[in-house]
C-alpha positions as CSV (number, residue, x, y, z in Angstrom):
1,X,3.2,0.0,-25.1
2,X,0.9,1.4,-27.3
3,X,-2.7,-0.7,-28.3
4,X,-2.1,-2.1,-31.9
5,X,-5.8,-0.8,-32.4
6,X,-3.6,2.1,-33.2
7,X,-3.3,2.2,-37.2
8,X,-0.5,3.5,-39.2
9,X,-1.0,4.3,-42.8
10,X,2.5,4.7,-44.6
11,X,2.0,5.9,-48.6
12,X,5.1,5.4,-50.6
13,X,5.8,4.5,-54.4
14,X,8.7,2.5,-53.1
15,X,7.8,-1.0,-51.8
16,X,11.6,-1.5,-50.0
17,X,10.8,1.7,-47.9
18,X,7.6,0.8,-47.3
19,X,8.6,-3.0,-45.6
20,X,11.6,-1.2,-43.8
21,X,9.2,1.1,-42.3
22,X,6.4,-1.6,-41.2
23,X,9.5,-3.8,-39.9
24,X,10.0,-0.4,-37.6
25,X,6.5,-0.5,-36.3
26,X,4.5,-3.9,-36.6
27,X,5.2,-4.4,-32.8
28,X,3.1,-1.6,-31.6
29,X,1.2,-0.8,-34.5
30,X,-1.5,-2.1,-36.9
31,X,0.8,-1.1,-40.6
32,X,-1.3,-0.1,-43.7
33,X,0.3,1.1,-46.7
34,X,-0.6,2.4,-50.4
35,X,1.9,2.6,-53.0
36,X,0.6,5.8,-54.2
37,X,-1.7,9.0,-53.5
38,X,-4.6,7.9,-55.9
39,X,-4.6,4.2,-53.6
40,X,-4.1,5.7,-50.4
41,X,-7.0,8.5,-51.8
42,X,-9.2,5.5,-52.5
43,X,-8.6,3.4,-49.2
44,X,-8.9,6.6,-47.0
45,X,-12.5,7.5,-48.5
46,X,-13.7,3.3,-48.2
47,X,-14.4,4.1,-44.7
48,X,-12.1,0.8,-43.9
49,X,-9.0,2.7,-42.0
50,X,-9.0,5.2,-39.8
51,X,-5.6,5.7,-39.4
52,X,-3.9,7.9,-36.4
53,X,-1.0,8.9,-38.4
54,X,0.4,9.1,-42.1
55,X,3.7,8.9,-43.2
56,X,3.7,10.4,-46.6
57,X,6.7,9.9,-48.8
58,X,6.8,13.3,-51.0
59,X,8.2,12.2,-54.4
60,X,5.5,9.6,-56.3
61,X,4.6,10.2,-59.3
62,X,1.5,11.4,-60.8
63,X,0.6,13.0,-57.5
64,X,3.1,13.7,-55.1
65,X,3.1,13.7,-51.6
66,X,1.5,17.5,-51.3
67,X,-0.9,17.0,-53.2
68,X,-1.6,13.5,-51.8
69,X,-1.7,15.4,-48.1
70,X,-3.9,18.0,-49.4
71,X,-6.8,15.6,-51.3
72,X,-6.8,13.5,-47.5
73,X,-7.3,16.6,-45.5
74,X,-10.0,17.4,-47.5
75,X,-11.9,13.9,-46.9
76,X,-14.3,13.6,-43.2
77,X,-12.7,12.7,-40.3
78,X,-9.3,12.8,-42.3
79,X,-8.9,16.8,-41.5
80,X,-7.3,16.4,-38.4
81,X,-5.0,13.4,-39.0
82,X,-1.1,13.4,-38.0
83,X,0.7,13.5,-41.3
84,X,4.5,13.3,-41.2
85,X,6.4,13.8,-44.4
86,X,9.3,11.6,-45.1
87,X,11.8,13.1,-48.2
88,X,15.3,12.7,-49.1
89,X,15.0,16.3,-49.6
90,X,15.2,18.5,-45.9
91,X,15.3,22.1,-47.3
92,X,13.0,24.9,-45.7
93,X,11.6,25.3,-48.7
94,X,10.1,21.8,-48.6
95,X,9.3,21.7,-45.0
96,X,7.3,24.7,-45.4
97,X,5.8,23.5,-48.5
98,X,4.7,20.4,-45.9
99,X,3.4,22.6,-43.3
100,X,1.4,24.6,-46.3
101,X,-0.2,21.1,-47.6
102,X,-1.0,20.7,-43.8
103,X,1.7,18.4,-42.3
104,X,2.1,18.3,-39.2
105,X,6.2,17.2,-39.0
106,X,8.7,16.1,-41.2
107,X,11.6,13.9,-41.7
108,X,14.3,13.2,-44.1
109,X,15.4,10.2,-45.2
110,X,17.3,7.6,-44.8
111,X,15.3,7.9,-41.1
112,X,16.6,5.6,-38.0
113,X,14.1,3.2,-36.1
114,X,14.6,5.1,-32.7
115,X,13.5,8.4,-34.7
116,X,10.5,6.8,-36.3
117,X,9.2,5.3,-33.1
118,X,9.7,8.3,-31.3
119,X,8.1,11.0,-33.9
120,X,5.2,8.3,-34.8
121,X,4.7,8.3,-30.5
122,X,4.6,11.5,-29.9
123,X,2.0,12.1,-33.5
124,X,-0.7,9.5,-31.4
125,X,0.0,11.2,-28.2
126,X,-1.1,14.8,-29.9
127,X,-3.8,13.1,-31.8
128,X,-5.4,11.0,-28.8
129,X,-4.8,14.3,-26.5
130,X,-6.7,16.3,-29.3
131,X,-9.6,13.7,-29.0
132,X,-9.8,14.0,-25.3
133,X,-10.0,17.4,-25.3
134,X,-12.6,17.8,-27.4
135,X,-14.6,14.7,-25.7
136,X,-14.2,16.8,-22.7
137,X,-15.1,19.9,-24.5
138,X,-18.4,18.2,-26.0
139,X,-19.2,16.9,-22.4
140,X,-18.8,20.3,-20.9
141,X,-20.7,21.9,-23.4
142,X,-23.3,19.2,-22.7
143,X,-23.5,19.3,-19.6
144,X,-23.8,23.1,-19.9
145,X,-26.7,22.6,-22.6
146,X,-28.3,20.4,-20.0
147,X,-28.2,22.7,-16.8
148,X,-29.3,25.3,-19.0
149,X,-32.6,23.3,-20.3
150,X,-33.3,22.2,-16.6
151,X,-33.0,25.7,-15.4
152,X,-35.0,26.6,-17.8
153,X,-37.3,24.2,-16.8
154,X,-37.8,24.4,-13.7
155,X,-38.9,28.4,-14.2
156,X,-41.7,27.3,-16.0
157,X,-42.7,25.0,-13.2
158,X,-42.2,27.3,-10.7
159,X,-44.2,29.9,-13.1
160,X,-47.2,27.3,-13.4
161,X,-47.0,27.1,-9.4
162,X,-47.3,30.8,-8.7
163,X,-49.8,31.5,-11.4
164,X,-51.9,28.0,-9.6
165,X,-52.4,30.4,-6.6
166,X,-54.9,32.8,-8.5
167,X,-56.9,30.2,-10.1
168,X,-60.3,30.5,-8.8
169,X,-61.8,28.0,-10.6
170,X,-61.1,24.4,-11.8
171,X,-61.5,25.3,-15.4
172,X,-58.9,27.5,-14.8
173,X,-56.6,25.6,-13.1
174,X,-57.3,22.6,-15.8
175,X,-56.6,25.0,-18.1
176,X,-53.4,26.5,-16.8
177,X,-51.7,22.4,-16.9
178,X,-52.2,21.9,-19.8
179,X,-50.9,25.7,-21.0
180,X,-47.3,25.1,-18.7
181,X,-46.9,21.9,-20.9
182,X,-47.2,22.9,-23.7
183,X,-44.8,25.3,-22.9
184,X,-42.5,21.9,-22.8
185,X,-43.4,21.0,-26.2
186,X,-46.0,18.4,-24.7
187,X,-49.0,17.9,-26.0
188,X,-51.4,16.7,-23.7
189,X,-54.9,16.6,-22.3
190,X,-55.9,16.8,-18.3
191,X,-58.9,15.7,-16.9
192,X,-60.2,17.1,-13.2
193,X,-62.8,15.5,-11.3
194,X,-65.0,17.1,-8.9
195,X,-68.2,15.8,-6.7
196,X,-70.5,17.4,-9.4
197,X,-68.4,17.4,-13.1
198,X,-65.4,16.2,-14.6
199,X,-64.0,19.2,-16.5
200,X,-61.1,18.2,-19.6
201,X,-58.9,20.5,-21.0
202,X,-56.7,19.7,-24.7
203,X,-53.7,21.4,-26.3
204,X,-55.0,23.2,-29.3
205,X,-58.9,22.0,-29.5
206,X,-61.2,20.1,-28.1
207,X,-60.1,16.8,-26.3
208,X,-61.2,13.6,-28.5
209,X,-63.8,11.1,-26.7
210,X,-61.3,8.6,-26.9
211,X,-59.2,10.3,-24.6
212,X,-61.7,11.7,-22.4
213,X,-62.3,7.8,-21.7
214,X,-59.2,6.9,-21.7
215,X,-58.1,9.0,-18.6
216,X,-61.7,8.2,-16.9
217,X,-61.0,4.8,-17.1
218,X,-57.1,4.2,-16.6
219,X,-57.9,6.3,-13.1
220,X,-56.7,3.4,-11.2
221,X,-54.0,2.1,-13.1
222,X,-51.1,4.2,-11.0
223,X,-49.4,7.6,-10.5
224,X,-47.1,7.8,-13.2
225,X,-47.7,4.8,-16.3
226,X,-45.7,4.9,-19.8
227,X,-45.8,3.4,-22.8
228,X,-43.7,4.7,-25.3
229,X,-44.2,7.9,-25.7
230,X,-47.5,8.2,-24.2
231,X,-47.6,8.8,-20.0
232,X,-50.3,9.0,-18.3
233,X,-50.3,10.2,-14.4
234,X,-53.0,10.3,-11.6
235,X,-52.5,12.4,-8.5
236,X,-55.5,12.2,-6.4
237,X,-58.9,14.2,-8.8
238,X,-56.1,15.3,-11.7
239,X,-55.6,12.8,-14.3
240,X,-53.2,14.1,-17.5
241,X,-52.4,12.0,-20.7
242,X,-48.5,13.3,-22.6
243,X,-48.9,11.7,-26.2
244,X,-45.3,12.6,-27.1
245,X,-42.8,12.1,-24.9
246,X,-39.6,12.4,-26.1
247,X,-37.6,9.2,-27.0
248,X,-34.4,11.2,-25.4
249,X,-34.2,9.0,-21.7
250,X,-32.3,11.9,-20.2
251,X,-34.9,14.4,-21.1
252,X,-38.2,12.2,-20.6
253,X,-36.9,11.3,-17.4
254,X,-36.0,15.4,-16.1
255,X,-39.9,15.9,-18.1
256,X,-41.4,13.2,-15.8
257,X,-40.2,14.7,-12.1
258,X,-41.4,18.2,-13.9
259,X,-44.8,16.9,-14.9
260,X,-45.5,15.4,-11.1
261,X,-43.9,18.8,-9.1
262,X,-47.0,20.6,-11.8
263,X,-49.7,17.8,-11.1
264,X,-48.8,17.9,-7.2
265,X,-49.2,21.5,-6.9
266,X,-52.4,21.5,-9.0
267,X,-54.1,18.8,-6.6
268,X,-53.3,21.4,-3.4
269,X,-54.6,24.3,-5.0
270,X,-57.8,21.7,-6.0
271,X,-57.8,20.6,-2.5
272,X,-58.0,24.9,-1.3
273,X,-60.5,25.2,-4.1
274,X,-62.6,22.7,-2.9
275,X,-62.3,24.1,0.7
276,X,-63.4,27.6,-0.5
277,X,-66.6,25.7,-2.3
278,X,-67.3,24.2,1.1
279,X,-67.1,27.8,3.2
280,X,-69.3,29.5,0.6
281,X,-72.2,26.8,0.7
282,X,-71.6,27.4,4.5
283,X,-72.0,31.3,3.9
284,X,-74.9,31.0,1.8
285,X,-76.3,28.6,4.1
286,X,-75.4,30.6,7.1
287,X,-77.3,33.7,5.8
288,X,-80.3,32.0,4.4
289,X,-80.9,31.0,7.8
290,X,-80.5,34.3,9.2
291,X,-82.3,36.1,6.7
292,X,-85.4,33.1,7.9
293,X,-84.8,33.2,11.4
294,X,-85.2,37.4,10.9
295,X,-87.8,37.4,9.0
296,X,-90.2,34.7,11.1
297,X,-88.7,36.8,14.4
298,X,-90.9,39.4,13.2
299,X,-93.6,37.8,12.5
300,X,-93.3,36.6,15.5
301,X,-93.4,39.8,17.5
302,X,-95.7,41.7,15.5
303,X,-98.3,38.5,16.5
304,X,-97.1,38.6,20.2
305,X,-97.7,42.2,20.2
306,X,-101.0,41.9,18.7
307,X,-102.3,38.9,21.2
308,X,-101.1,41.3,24.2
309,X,-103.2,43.9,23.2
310,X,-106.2,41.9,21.9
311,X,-106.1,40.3,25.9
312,X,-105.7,43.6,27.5
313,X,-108.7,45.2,26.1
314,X,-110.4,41.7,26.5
315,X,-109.8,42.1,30.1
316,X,-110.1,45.6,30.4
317,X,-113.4,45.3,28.5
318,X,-114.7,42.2,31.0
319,X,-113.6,44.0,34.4
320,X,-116.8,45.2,34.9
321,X,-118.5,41.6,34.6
322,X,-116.2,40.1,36.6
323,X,-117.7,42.3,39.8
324,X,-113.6,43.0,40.9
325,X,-113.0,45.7,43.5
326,X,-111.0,48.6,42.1
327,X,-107.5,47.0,44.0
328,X,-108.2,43.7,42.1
329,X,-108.7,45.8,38.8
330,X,-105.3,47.0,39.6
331,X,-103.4,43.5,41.0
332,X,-104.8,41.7,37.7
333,X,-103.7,44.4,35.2
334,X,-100.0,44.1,36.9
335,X,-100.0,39.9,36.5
336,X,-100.6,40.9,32.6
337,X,-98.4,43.9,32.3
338,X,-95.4,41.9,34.1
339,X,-96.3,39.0,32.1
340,X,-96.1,40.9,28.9
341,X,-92.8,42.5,29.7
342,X,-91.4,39.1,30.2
343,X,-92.2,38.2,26.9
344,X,-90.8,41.1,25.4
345,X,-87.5,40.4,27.2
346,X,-87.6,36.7,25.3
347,X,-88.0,38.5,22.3
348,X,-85.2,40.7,22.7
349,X,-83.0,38.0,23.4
350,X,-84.0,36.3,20.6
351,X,-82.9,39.0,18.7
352,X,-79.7,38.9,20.5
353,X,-79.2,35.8,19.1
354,X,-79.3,36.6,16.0
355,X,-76.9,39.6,16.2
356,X,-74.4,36.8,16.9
357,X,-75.2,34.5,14.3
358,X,-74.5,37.5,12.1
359,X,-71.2,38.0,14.0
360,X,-70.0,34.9,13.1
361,X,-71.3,35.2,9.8
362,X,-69.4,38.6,9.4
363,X,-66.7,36.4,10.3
364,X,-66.8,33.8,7.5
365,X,-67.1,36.3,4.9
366,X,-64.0,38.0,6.5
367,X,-61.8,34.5,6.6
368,X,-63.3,34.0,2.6
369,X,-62.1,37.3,1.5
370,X,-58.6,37.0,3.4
371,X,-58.3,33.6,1.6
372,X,-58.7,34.8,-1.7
373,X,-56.4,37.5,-1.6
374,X,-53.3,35.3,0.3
375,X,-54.2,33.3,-3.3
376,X,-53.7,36.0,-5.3
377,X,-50.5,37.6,-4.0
């Protein structure tokens, strides 16, 4: 049986017809009626009814049932209501004339309560079939609307995550957060802290103090916090404050997972920046010590050099004070010359020392290099 939230409107200047046709369809039906087209007109634009079918007598006077049909279709959410004419008059000339004024069947009277039922049926099954069609329709296209925007998206998170790689500084990656969301329609402001600055980038100008200490101080107060339509989320150094977003639950919520894939990709490529940092103060330090160790290892030979030869002509100068035979001369002058080339030898491995500091050196600046351009492809 059909739900009695079903309503029927029947408009007829006769009031007999009228209660012969509500004693037809009380029992499954909710029955309003208007005794002419300028009432029914005046009901159906109240915003009281919404009926599912109307049975519209066509002979009233002033306005007759075309006319009547006509006016209805015109009114919202009336343009697509089952209208069945009911006339003592079943000529194609007036059933066309019905279709024309936008009927949708027609009967003649006198009409029998099987035929009523029946036509008045099938009019709610079209009407509620039309209605789930175009629910589905709208939920279809919705749904389409919806994998479109997330595909959409997710390219410009996957954009931001490419274009992370080449960042070579944290201005630039600060920078490059707050450009992908505005891309969302987000305005926002991020913060990144490092062991020497906290750097804070702002969609269109400069970010206010008040937010600058807002997202210093609210550091600890979780990854992802909202509050209206202000979120604020903290992943490890990266701190970012959204001031609008939107009210729409299904779309906040898809803007949300987007924002933390951007802000988790940003803290890895912090973490790599930091780690190149690290290798270059190693690099600088690395060669500053070479460059020191080079420097005092020739100092360091040019002195040795110069004590060797200030001793030999010492000796060679007091050989003839000491009284030595000839053979002595010769045995003492070997202890220094052996003794000298001993000390050369040091030296020399000393400097092979530092050939291998300078490998490994070589190395670093090799491993830095390859780094940057695996960031950049």
């Amino acid at each position: 049986m059909t739900s009695v939230s079903e309503q029927i409107l029947i408009i007829d200047d006769s009031k007999e017809d009228i209660s012969l046709l509500q004693a037809m369809l009380n029992e499954e039906y909710a029955v309003i009626a208007a005794t002419s087209g300028v009432k029914a007109l005046e009901l159906c634009s109240s915003g009281k009814i919404a009926p599912s079918v109307i049975l519209l007598d066509v002979s009233m006077p002033d306005m007759d049932g075309y006319e009547t049909c006509q006016a209805i279709k015109k009114l919202d959410a009336f343009d697509r209501v089952e209208v069945i004419f009911v006339s003592a008059n079943d000529s194609l000339e007036e059933k066309t004339r019905g279709y024309d004024a936008g009927g949708n069947d027609y009967l003649s009277k006198p009409v029998s309560r099987d035929e009523i039922v029946q036509k008045v049926k099938l009019a709610v099954q079209r009407k509620n079939a039309r209605e789930d069609a175009e629910s589905q329709s709208k939920m279809a296209m919705d749904t389409a609307m919806t994998a479109i925007m997330d595909a959409s998206e997710q390219a410009n998170v996957i954009h931001f995550l490419r274009q992370s790689f080449s960042c070579q500084s944290v201005e630039e990656l600060a920078q490059s957060i707050v450009d992908t969301c505005d891309n969302f329609g987000l305005s926002n402001t991020v913060q990144i802290r490092t062991d020497w600055e906290a750097i804070t980038k702002s969609s269109g100008n400069n970010p206010s103090p008040l937010e600058i200490e807002m997202l210093t101080s609210l550091q600890q107060i979780g990854r992802i916090y909202q509050r209206g339509q202000r979120l604020i989320l903290n992943f490890g150094n990266i701190s970012q404050l959204i001031k609008n977003l939107p009210n729409d639950e299904a779309k906040s919520g898809r803007l949300r997972d987007h924002l933390a894939l951007i802000l988790e990709g940003a803290e890895s490529r912090l973490k790599a920046l930091r780690a190149v940092d690290e290798m270059k103060s190693v690099m600088e330090g690395t060669n500053d010590a070479l460059s020191e160790i080079s420097i005092k290892q020739a100092a360091q030979k040019r002195q040795n050099v110069k004590i060797m030869d200030d001793m030999m002509d010492e000796i060679q100068m007091g050989l003839f004070d000491y009284g030595l035979t000839e053979e002595q001369e010769k045995v003492l002058l070997g202890i220094v010359e052996r003794n000298s080339e001993k000390v050369f030898h040091t030296y020399e491995e000393g400097l092979q020392l530092e050939d291998s500091m300078s490998v490994i050196s070589k190395s670093l600046q090799r491993a830095i290099k390859h780094f940057f351009q695996s960031s950049e492809s």
